[in-house]
Structure formats: C-alpha cells, structure tokens
SEGU-251656 format. One record per residue: y, x, z of N, C-alpha, C in turn. Coordinates in steps of 0.2 Angstrom, whole numbers, padded with zeros to 4 digits, always signed. Each point is the difference from the previous one (the first is absolute). Last residue first. Layout:
% residues N
Y/X/Z/Y/X/Z/Y/X/Z $
...
% end
This chain:
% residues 108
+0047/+0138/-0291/+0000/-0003/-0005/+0008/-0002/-0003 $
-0001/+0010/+0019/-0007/+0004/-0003/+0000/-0004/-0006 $
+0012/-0010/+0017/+0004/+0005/-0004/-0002/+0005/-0003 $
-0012/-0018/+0011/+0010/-0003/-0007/-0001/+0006/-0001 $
-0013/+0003/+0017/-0005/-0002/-0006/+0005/-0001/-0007 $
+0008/+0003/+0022/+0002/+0006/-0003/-0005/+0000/-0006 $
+0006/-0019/+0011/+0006/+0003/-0001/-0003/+0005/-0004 $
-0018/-0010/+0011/+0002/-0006/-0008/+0008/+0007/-0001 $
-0007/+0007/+0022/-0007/+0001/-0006/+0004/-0003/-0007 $
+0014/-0006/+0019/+0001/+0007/-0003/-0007/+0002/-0004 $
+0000/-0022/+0010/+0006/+0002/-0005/+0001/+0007/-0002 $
-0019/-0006/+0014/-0001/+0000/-0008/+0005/-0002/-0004 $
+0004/+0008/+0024/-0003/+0005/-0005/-0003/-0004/-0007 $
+0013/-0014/+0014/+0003/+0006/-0002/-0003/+0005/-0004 $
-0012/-0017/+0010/+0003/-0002/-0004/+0006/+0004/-0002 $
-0012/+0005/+0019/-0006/+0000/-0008/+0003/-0003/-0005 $
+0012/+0003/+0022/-0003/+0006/-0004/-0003/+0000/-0005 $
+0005/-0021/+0011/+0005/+0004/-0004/+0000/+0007/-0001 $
-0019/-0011/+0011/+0005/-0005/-0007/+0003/+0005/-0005 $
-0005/+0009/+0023/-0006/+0003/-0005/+0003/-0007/-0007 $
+0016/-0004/+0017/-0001/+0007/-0001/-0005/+0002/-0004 $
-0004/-0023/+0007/+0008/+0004/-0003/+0001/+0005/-0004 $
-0019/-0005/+0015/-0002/-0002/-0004/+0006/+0001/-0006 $
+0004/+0007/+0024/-0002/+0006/-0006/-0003/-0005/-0005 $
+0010/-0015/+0016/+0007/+0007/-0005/-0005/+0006/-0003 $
-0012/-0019/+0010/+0003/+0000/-0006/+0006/+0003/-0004 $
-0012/+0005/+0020/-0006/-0002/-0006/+0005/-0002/-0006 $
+0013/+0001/+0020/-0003/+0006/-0002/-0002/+0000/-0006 $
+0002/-0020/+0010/+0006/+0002/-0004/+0000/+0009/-0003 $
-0020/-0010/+0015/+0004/-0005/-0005/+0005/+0004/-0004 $
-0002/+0009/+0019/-0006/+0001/-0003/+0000/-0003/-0007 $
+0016/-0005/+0016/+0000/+0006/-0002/-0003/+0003/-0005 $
-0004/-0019/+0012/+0006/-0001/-0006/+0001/+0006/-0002 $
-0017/-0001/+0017/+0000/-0004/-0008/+0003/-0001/-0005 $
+0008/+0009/+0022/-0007/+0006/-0003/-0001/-0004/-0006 $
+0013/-0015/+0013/+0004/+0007/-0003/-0003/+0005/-0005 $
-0013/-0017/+0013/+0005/-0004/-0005/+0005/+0006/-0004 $
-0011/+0006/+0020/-0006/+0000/-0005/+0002/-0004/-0005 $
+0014/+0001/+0017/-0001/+0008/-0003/-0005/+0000/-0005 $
+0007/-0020/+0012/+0007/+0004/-0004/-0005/+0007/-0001 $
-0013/-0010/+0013/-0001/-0005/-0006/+0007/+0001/-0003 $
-0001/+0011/+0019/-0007/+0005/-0004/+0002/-0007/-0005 $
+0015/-0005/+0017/+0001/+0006/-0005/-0005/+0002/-0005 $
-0006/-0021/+0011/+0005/+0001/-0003/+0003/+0005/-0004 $
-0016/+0004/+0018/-0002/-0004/-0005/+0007/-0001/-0007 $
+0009/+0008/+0021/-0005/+0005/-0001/-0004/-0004/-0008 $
+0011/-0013/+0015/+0006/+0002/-0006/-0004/+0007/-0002 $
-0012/-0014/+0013/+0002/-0006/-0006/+0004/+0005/-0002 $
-0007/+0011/+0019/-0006/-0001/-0004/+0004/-0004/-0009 $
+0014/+0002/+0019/-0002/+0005/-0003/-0005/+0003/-0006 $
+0003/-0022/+0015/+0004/+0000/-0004/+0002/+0007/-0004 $
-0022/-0008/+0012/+0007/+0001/+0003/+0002/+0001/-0006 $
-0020/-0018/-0002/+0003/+0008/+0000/+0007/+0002/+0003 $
-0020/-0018/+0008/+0007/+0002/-0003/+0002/+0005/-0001 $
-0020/-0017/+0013/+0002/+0007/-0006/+0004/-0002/-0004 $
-0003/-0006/+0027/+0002/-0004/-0009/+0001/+0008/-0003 $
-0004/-0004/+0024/-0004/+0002/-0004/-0001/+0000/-0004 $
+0016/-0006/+0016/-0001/+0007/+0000/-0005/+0003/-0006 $
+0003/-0025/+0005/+0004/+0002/-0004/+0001/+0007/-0001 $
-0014/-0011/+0017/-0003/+0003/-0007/+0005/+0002/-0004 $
+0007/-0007/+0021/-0005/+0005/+0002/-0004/+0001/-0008 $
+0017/-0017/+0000/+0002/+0006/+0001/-0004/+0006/+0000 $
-0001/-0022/-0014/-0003/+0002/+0004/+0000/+0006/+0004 $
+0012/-0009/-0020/+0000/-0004/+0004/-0004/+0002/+0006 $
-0003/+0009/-0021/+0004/+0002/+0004/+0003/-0004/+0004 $
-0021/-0003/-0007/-0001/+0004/+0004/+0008/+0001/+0000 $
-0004/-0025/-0004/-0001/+0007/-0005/+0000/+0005/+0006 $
-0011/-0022/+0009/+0007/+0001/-0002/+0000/+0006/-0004 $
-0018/-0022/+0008/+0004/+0006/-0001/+0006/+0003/-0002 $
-0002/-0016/+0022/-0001/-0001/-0008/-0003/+0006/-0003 $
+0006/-0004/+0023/-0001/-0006/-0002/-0001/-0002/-0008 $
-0007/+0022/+0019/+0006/-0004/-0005/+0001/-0006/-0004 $
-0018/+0009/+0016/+0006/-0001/+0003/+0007/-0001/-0004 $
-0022/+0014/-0008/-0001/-0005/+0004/+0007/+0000/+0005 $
+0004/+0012/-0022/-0004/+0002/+0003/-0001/-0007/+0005 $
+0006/+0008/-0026/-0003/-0005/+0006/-0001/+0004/+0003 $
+0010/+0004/-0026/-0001/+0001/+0006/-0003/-0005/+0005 $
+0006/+0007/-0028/+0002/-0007/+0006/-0003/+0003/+0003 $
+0012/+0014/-0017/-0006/+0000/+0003/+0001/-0008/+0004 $
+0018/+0013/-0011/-0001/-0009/-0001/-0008/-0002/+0001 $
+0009/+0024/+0003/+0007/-0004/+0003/-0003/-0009/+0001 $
-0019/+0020/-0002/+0006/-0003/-0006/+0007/-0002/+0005 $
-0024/+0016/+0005/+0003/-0006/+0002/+0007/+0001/-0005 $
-0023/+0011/-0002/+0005/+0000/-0002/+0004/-0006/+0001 $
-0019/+0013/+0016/+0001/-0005/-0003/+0007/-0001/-0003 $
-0008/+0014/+0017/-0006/+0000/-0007/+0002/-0004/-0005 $
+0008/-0004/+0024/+0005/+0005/-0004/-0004/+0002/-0007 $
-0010/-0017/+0017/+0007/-0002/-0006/+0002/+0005/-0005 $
-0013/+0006/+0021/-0005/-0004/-0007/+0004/-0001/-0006 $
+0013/+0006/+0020/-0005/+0004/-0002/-0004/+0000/-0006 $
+0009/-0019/+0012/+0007/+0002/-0004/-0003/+0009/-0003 $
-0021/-0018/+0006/+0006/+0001/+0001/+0006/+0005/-0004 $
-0015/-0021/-0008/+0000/+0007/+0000/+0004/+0002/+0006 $
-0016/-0022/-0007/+0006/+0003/+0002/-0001/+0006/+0000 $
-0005/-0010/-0021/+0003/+0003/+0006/-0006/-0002/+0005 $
+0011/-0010/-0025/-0004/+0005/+0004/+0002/+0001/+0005 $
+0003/-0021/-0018/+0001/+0003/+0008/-0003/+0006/+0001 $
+0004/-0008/-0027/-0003/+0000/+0007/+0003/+0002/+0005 $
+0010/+0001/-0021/+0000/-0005/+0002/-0005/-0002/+0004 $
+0004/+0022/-0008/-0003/-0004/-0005/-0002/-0008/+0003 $
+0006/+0012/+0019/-0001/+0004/-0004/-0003/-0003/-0006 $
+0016/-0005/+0025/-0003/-0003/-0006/-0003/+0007/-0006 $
+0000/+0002/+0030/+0005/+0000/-0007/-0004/-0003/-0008 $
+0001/+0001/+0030/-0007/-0002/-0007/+0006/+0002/-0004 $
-0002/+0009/+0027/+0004/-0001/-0006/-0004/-0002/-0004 $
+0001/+0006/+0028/-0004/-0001/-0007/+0005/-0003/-0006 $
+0007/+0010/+0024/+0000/-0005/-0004/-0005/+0003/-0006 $
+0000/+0005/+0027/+0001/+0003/-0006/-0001/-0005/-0005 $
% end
C-alpha cells in the first residue's frame, strides 16, 4: 500500500494513506509524494489521488450563481422600491401644501 506526503503550508506532511488523505482538502495544485516517484508532483497528476480533488460539481457553481442573481435582484427591488414611496409621500406632500396655499388665496 502506497503512503503519500503532501505539501501543507509548504511543509511535508504524511505519510498518509489514500483513507487518511480523504480528511483533507486536496486542490488540483496540492504537491504530492509518494516513495518511487522521481519528484513531487500536483495531485492532478496523480491518478489514485486525483479522485480526491475538492471540486465542486458544476451544479453547485450554477446553483451559487443563481442565489447571487436573486439576492442582487431583491436589493434592487428593495432599492428602488424605497425610493418610489419616498416619490410618492414627496409628491403627496407637495401637492397638499399647493392646495393648503390655493385655498389660503382664496380666503384672503
């Protein structure tokens, strides 16, 4: 059974096996090692780890994505809302102190 070191905060840790490994948030651009390779290498390059790269499936990125349209949509909504009744209470109150001054004219 292979043992594995992987770089963490640019130290070697390990050896772990492929078990041990799974605890662990492997990247694409992780460096790896096991005894018999000639160098490190990145885990995607490593087939028996490349199983273990956290990566979201591509459901997750378009699921994210829509909530970040919907919570931009709810603010804008919200936003422009706020400012169609500030409008609306404006210009009812500037209405009514034209009709208060009109009919003050016409009392006098």
């Amino acid at each position: 059974m292979k043992r594995y070191y992987i770089m963490v905060n640019d130290k070697p840790k390990g050896p772990f096996t492929i078990d041990k490994l799974k605890r662990y948030k492997l990247e694409k651009d992780t460096m790896a090692y096991y005894i018999g390779m000639p160098e490190w290498s990145t885990v995607e390059y490593i087939s028996e780890l490349n199983e273990l790269l956290h990566v979201q499936p591509y459901i997750f990125n378009q699921y994210k994505k829509r909530k970040q349209l919907l919570v931009a949509g709810l603010f804008f909504l919200i936003f422009f809302g706020l400012a169609f009744l500030v409008y609306i209470i404006y210009s009812n109150t500037v209405i009514a102190n034209r009709t208060l001054e009109s009919s003050v004219h016409l009392i006098y």
